[in-house]
C-alpha positions in Angstrom: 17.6 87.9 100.7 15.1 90.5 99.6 15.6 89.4 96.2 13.9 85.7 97.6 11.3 87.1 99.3 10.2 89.3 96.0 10.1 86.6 94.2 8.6 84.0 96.5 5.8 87.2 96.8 5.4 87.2 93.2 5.1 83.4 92.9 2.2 83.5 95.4 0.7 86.3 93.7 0.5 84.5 90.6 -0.4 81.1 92.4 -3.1 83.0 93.5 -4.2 84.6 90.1 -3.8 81.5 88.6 -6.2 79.8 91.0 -8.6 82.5 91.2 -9.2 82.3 87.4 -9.6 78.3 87.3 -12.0 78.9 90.2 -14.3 81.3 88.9 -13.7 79.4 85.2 -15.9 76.3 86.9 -18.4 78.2 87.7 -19.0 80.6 85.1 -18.1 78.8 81.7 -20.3 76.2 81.7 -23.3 78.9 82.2 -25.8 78.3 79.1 -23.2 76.6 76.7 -23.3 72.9 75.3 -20.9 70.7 77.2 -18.8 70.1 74.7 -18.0 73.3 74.6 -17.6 74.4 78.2 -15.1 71.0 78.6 -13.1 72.5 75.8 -12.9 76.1 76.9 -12.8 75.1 80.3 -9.8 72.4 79.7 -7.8 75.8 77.5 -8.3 77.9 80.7 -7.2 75.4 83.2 -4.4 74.1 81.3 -3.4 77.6 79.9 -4.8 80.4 82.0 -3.2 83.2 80.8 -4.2 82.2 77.5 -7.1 80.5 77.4 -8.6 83.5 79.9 -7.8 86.3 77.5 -9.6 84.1 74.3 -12.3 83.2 76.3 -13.4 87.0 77.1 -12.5 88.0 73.6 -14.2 85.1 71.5 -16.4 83.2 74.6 -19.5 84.5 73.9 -21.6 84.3 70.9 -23.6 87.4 71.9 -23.5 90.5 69.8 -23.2 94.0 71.4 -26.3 95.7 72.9 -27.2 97.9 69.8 -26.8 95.2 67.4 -29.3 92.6 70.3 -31.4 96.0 70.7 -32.3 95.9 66.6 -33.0 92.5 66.0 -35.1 92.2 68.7 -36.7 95.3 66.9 -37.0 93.8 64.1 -38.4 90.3 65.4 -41.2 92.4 66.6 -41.7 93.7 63.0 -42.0 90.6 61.9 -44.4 89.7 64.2 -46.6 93.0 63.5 -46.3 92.5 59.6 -47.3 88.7 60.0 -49.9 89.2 62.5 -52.8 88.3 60.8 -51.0 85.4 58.3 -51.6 81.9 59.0 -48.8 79.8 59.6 -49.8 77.6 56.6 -51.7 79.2 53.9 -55.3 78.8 53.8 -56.0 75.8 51.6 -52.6 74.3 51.9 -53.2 71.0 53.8 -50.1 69.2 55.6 -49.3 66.4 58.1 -49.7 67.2 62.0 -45.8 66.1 61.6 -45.2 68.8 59.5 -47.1 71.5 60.9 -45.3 70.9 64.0 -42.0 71.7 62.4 -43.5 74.6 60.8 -45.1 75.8 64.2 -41.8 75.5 65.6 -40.0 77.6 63.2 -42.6 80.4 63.7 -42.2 80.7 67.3 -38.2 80.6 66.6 -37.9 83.0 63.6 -41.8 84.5 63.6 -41.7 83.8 59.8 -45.0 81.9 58.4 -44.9 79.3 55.3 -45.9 80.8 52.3 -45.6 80.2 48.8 -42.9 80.1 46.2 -42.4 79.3 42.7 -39.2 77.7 41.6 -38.1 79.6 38.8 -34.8 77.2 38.5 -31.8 75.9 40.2 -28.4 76.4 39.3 -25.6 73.9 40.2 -23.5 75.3 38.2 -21.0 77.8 39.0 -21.4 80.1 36.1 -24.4 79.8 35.1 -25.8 81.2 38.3 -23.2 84.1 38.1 -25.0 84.5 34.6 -28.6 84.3 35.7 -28.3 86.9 38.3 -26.5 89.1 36.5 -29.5 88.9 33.4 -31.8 89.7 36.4 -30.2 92.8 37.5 -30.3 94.0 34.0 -33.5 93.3 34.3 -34.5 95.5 37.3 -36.6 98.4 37.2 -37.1 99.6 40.5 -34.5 98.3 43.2 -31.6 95.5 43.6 -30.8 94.3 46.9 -27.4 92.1 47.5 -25.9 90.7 50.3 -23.5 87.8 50.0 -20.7 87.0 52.6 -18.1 87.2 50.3 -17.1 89.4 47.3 -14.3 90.0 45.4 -14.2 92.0 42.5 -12.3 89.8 39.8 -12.7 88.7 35.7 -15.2 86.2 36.8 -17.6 88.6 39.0 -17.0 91.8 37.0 -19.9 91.3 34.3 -22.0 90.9 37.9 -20.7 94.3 39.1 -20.6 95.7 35.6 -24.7 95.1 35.8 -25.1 96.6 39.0 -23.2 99.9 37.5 -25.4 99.8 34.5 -28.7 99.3 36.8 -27.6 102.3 38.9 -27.0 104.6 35.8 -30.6 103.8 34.6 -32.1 105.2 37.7 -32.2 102.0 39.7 -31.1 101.9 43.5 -28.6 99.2 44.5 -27.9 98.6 47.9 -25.4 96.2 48.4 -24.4 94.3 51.8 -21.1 91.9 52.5 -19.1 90.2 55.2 -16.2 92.4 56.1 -13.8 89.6 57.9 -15.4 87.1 55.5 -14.1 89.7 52.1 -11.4 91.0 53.7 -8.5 87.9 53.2 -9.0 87.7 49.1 -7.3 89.9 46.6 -8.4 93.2 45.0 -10.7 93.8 48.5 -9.2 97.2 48.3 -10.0 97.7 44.6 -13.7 96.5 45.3 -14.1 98.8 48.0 -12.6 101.8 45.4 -14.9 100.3 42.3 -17.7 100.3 44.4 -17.3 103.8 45.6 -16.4 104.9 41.9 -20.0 103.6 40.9 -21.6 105.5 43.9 -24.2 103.6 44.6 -24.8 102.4 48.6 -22.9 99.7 50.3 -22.1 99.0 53.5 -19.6 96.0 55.6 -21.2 93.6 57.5 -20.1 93.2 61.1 -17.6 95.6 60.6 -14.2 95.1 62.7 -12.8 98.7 63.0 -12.0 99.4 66.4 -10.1 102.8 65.5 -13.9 103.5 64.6 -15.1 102.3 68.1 -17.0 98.8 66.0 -15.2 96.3 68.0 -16.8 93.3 68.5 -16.4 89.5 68.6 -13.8 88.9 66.1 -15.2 85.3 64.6 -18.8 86.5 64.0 -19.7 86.5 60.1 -22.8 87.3 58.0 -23.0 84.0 56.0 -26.2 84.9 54.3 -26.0 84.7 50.2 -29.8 86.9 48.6 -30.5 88.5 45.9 -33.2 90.5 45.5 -35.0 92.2 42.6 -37.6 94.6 42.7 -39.4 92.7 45.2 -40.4 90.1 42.7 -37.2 87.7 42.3 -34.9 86.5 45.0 -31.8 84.0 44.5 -30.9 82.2 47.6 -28.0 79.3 47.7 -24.5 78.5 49.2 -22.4 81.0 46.2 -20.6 83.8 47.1 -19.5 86.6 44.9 -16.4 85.4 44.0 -14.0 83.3 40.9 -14.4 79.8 41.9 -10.9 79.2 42.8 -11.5 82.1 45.5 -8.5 83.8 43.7 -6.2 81.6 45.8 -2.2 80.8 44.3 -2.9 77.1 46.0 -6.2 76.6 45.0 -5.0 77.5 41.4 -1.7 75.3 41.4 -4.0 72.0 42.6 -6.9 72.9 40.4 -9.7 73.4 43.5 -12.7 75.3 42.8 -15.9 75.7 44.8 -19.3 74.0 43.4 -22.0 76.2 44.8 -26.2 76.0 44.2 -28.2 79.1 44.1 -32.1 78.7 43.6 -34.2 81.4 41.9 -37.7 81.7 43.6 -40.5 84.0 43.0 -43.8 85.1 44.6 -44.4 85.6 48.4 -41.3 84.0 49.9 -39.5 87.0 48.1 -41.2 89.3 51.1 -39.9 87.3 53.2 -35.9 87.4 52.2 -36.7 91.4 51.9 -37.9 91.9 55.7 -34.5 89.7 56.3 -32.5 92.0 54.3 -34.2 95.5 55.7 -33.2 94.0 59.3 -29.7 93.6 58.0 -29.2 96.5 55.8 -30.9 98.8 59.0 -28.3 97.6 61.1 -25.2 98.3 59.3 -26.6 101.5 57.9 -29.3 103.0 60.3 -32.0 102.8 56.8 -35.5 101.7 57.3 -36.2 99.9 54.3 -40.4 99.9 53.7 -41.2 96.7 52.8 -44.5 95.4 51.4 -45.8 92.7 50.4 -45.4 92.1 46.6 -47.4 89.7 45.9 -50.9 87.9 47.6 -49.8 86.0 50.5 -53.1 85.4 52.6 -55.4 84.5 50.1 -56.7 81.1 49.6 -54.3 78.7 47.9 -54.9 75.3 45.6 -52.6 72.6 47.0 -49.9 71.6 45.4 -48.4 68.5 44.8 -44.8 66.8 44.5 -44.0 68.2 41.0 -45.6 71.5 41.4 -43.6 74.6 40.7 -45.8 76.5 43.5 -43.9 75.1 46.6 -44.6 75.8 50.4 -41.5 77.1 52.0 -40.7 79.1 55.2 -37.8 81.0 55.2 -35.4 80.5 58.7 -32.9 83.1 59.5 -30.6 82.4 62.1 -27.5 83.8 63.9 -26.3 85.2 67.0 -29.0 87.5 67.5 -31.5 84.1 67.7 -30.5 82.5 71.7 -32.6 79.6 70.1 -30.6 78.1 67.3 -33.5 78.0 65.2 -31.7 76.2 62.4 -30.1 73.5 64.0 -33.6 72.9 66.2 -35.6 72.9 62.5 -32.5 70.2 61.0 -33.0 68.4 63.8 -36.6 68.0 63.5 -36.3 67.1 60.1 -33.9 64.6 61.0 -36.2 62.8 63.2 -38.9 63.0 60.5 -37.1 61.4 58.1 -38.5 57.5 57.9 -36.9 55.7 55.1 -33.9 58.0 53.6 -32.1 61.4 54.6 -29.8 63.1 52.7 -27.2 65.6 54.0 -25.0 67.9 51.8 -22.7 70.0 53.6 -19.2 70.9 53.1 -18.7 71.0 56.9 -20.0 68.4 58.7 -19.7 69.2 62.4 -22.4 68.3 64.3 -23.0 69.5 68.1 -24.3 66.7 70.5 -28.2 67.0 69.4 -27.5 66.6 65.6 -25.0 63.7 65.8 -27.5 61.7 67.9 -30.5 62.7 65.8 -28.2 61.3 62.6 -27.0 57.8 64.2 -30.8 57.4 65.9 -31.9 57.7 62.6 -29.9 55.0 60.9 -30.8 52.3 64.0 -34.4 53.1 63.3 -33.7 52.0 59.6 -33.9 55.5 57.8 -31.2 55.2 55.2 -28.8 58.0 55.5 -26.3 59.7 53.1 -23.6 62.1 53.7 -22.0 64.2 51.0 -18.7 65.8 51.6 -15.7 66.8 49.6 -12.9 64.5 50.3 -10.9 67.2 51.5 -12.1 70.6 52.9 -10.6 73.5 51.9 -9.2 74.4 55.8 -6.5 72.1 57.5 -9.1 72.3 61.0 -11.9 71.8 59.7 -10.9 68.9 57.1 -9.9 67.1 60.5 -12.7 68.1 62.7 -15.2 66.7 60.5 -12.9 63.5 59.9 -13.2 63.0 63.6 -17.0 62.0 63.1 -16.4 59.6 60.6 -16.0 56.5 62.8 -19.2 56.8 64.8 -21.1 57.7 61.7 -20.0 54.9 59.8 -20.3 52.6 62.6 -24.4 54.0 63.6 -24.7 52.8 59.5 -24.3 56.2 57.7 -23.5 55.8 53.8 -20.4 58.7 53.5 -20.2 60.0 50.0 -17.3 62.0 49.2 -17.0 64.1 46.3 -13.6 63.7 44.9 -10.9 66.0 45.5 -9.5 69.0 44.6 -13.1 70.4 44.2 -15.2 71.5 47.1 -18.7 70.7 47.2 -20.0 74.0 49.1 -23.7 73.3 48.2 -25.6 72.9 51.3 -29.4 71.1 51.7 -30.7 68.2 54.0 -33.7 65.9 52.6 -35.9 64.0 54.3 -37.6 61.4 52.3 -37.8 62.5 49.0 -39.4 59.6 47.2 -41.4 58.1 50.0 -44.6 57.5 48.4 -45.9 56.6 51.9 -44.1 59.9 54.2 -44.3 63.6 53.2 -41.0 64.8 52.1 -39.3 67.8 53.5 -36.2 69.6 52.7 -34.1 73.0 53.3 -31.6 74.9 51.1 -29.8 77.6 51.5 -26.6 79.4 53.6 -26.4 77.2 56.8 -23.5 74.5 56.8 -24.3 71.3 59.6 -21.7 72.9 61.8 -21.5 74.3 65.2 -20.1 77.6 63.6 -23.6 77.8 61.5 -25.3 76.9 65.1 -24.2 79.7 67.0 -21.7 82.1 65.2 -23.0 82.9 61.8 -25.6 84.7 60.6 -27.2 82.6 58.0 -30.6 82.3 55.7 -32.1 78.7 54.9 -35.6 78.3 53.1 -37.6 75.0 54.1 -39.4 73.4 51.8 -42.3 71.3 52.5 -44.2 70.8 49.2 -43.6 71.6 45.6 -40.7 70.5 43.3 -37.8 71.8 44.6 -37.4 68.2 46.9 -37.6 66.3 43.6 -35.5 68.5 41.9 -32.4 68.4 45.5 -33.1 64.3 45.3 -32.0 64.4 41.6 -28.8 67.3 42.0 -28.0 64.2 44.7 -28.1 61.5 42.3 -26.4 63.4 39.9 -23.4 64.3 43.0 -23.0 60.8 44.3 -22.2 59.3 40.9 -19.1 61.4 41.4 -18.2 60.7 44.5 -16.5 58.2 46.1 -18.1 55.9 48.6 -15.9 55.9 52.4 -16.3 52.1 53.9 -15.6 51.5 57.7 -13.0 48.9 56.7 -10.7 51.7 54.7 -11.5 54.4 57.2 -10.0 52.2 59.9 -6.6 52.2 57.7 -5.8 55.5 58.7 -2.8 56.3 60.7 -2.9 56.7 64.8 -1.2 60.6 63.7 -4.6 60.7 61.6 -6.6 60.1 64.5 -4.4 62.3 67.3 -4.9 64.9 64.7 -8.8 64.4 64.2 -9.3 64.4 67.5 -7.3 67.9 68.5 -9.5 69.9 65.5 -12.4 68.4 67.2 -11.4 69.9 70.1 -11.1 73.1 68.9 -14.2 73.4 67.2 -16.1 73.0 70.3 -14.3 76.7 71.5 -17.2 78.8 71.1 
């Protein structure tokens, strides 16, 4: 008998917790999150509270802890102070009202200004930009800044780190910044950590996750950013990470997949810019206040440049859990909605929140001509189905879906808005930022806008050069698919709203 009333006490007891929790779920999830993602997390606690309680505390929240908050907002302000007296469009550089708008609005977000920045070449190909940067470095004289998500020290990236050891011998500092989650997973991370100690210059982990160290933190935050700087005068910006193609993966080698990555070489004032976004990195992970100076002019008055000008106006937009505005997705949308006869979007995940999917489709009913390239298969099970879930209403609202053919992953990452409208001014952005809700809200990431100069002309043409490989997805063959296919689709998609 006192066996029943135990357990009939501890099965009200549990009713109760169980109720308690759904209770105080309703009203405290959907506090300052997209719908989409409160249904989801609220659907994983209600259905699952013991388990979907527990994930929600430990991954619920894209906010980082106070310190990290406490510096960025430090460093905002920097920003601010340093750019006080710059324009937001250099002085003799004329744009549309359109475009200033945009420009505006990515001041207010990020408090960076356009300035200017020469193209000093793109590189599509994997290699070759591994190549490039690496003749850079030996090419320093002063300092090398690097901080790339991933790294892995491996026969393809040694002659990078090799460099870096010779520039450090010569009397160069080298201060070097990656992901630690993000590095962690590939082979030889302990054999980087030990080469890079043996060379002895500094280098630090990004978002470290060490809690016998007391840096705990939310486990799913990454440092996405990909820069290279050198001595204030160069700076490489892109989608690569330091790492063989392949990723150093058994799969990826038996099927043949590789990565195809774009890095862009710039020079001139924009280069300031990616080094006040390094110094608020690097000063975070290593307590270092970097002095950063402007390199080159940046107030002065500028001639305006024109569509095939190697001077181009950019504003650089970093982004990340430290911004509560999302200023990249708000700056892709509003190029989305000034796109008037063709948009291009390059992304290897394509998982748009509720703004960015309606931007897209309100874009092709208004007659804009719009063109998705994605690899035919991502390289994660997940994701590969999450973005699949989009497919249908995409293809339906009229979007053209290029997809660039399996086993290689197309990891380059750019949006164009009217490249070769002789009637609208073009705009474009390149850089670290997928068109995912990850890249939104979780990531740290570092895209450069571009709003005159050649680098739109010289994006239009990688695409032309991208889509002749790919292979074209038609409504008619994408309703073929299997009802497993679309139960499967539709679960991913679920999960990638848990954020």
């Amino acid at each position: 008998m006192s066996f029943e009333i135990n357990l009939e006490t501890w099965q009200t007891i549990g009713l109760i917790i169980d109720y308690s929790i759904k209770i105080l779920a309703i009203g405290y999830v959907p506090e300052g999150r997209r719908p989409s993602s409160s249904t989801a997390w609220l659907l994983a606690i209600l259905l699952l509270p013991y388990v979907g309680l527990p994930l929600f505390l430990l991954m619920g929240s894209p906010y980082i802890n106070r310190r990290r908050h406490r510096i960025q907002q430090e460093v905002n302000d920097l920003i601010e102070n340093v750019h006080d007296d710059v324009p937001d469009i250099p002085e003799g550089m004329q744009v549309s009202r359109e475009v200033e708008s945009v420009i505006k609005l990515n001041r207010r977000l990020t408090r960076m200004p356009a300035v200017t920045g020469n193209n000093l070449g793109m590189y599509p190909d994997y290699h070759a930009s591994l190549q490039r940067m690496t003749q850079a470095i030996d090419e320093a004289k002063e300092y090398i800044h690097v901080e790339i998500y991933i790294m892995a020290w491996d026969e393809c990236t040694q002659p990078f780190f090799d460099a870096l050891r010779r520039a450090h011998q010569r009397g160069v500092t080298v201060r070097l910044l990656f992901d630690h989650v993000g590095s962690w997973k590939y082979p030889g991370y302990r054999r980087l950590k030990k080469e890079l100690n043996s060379i002895g210059f500094a280098w630090y982990l990004m978002l470290p996750l060490q809690p016998w160290r007391l840096r705990f933190r939310r486990p799913d935050l990454r440092n996405h950013r990909k820069m290279l700087i050198i001595d204030g005068q160069t700076g490489f910006i892109g989608s690569q990470n330091l790492i063989a193609p392949n990723y150093l993966q058994r799969k990826n080698i038996r099927v043949g997949r590789e990565w195809m990555d774009l890095m862009v070489e710039m020079s001139g004032p924009i280069v300031s810019s990616m080094e006040m976004i390094f110094a608020g990195d690097w000063y975070v992970e290593s307590n270092e206040a970097l002095d950063i100076r402007d390199h080159e002019e940046a107030h002065g008055y500028i001639e305006n440049t024109s569509r095939d000008s190697q001077t181009n106006l950019v504003q650089l937009i970093p982004s990340g859990p430290g911004y509560t505005t999302e200023p990249n997705l708000r700056m892709f949308n509003s190029i989305v909605h000034h796109a008037k006869e063709r948009l291009i979007l390059c992304s290897p995940y394509f998982i748009p929140d509720e703004s960015l999917l309606e931007a897209v489709t309100s874009a092709c009913y208004r007659g804009v001509r719009v063109e998705l390239l994605v690899s035919q298969q991502a390289d994660q099970f997940a994701i590969d189905h999450a973005q699949s879930s989009y497919y249908q209403a995409l293809l339906e609202a009229g979007v053209k879906i290029y997809q660039f053919p399996k086993p290689t992953v197309l990891h380059t990452k750019y949006v164009l808005a009217d490249p070769d409208s002789p009637d609208n001014e073009p705009l474009g952005v390149v850089g670290s930022s997928n068109l995912d809700i990850r890249s939104f809200g979780l990531n740290y990431e570092i895209s450069m806008m571009i709003a005159k100069g050649n680098l739109i002309q010289e994006l239009n043409e990688l695409t032309a050069t991208y889509r002749e490989k790919c292979i074209k997805l038609t409504l008619e063959k994408w309703n073929e698919r299997s009802w497993g296919r679309r139960y499967v689709d539709n679960l991913m998609r679920l999960t990638s709203a848990l954020q």
